[in-house]
N, C-alpha and C positions, 0 to 999 in steps of 0.2 A: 659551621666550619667555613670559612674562606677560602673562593676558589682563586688560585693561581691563575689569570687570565695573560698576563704580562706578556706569552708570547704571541697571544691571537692578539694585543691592541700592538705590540710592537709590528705585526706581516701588516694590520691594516692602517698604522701610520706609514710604511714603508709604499705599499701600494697610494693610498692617498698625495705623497709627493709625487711621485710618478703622474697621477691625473694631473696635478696641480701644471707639472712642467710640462704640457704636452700643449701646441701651439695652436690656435684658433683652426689653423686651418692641416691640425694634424690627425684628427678624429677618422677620417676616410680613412687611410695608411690602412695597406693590407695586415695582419698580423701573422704570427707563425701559427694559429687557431686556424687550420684551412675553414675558408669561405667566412672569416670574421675579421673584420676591421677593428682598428683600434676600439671603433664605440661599442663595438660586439663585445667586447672583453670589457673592457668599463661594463658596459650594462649588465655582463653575464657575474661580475663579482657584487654591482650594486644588487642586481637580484638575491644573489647570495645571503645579504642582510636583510630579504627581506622570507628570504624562506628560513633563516635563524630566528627570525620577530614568529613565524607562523609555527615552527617546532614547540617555542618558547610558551605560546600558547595554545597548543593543540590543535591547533586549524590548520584546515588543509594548504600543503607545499605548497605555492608557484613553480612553475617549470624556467628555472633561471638561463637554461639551455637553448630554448623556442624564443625567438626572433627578439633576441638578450636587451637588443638596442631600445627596446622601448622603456627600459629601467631609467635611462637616460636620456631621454627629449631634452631639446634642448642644450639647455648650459650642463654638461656631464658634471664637473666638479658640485656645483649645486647640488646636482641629484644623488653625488655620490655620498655629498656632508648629509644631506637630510636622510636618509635611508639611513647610513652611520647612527645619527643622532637617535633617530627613533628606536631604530636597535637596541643602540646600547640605555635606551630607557627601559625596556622592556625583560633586564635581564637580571634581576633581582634575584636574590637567594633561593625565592622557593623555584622560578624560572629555572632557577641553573643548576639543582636539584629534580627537573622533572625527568623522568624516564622517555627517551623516546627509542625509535628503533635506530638501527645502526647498517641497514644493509644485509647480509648472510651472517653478522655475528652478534643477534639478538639486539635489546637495550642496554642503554646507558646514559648518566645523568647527562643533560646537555653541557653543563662545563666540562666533561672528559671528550664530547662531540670538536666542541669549540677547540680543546688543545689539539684535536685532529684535524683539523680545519682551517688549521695555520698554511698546510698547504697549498690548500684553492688562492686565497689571495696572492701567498709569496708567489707562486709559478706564474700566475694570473701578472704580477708585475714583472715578471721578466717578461712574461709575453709583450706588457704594453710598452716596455721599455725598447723591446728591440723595433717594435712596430713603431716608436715618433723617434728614434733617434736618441736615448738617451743613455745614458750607463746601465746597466744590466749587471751591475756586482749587486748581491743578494746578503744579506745579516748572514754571516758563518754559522750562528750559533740556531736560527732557525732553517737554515740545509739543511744540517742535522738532524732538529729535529723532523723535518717535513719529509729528508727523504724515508727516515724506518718508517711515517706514517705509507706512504707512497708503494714501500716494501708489502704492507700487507694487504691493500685496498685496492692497488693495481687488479689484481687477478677478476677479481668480482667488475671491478670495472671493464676492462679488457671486451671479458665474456658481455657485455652488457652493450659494447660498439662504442662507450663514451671515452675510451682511451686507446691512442695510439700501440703500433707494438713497440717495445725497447728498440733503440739504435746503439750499435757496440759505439763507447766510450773511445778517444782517443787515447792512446796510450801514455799512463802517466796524466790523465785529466784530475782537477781537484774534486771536489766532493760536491760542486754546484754543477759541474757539468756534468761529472756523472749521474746524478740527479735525474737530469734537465735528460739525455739521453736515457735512463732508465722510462721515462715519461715520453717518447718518442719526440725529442725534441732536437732539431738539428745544431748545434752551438758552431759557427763559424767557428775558426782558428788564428 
């Protein structure tokens, strides 16, 4: 059976433009990630593909969390296509078929992982987007999906120190800010 991936390569072409647009000299740029710079975010998502490549084949995670920036030495966009690339070689049927764990709510094949996981990147490009100055509108249609994921994976995170607490929504906010504050993230006005 064929897995549906379409909205986890559409958060990581959306994120990837976002690297691409970000200016030589904007990689420093604090981010809304307290104590991460824009390259801290780049690095902490390129890591991301590479603890998807390590689930993929049952070797042990990388902590994409611990000092992110070294995912991307260097030229970031480079490091961010090649990590990509290698990924997405890695992710063949039986790959996206394998059971891994899920956190507090057992296993599950990593393509059901992946369509959860649309979140880390999307969020992840607001972050770098507000940190070099670029537009911060996000795909409608992956809010959506990313904030129910956000809905059930907060609490376990939370409890865990790796997630903010929620900030009340301004009133009448759309469904990316809300989001984005359910995720303790402040959204100017």
């Amino acid at each position: 059976m064929a897995q549906d991936l379409s909205g986890y390569h559409r958060a990581l072409d959306l994120f990837e433009g976002l690297v691409a647009g970000v200016p030589g000299d904007g990689w420093d740029a604090p981010s809304p990630c307290e104590g991460w710079t824009a390259r801290d975010v780049a690095g902490h998502v390129t890591g991301g593909q590479y603890l998807i490549m390590a689930l993929a084949g049952g070797e042990p995670e990388p902590d994409a969390s611990r000092d992110p920036a070294r995912f991307v030495p260097g030229d970031v966009l480079m490091s961010w296509r090649t990590a990509r690339k290698e990924c997405a070689e890695v992710l063949t049927p039986r790959a996206l078929s394998r059971p891994i764990p899920f956190g507090g709510f057992g296993e599950l094949p990593l393509a059901d992982y992946l369509a959860a996981y649309i979140l880390e990147p999307l969020v992840h490009a607001w972050d770098l987007a507000r940190a070099t100055g670029q537009p911060a509108r996000l795909d409608p249609d992956l809010v959506h999906h990313a904030f129910a994921t956000a809905q059930v994976v907060a609490a376990p995170l939370r409890a865990a120190g790796r997630l903010a607490p929620p900030l009340p929504p301004p009133k009448g906010a759309d469904e990316q800010t809300r989001m984005l504050a359910f995720l303790g993230r402040s959204v100017p006005a």
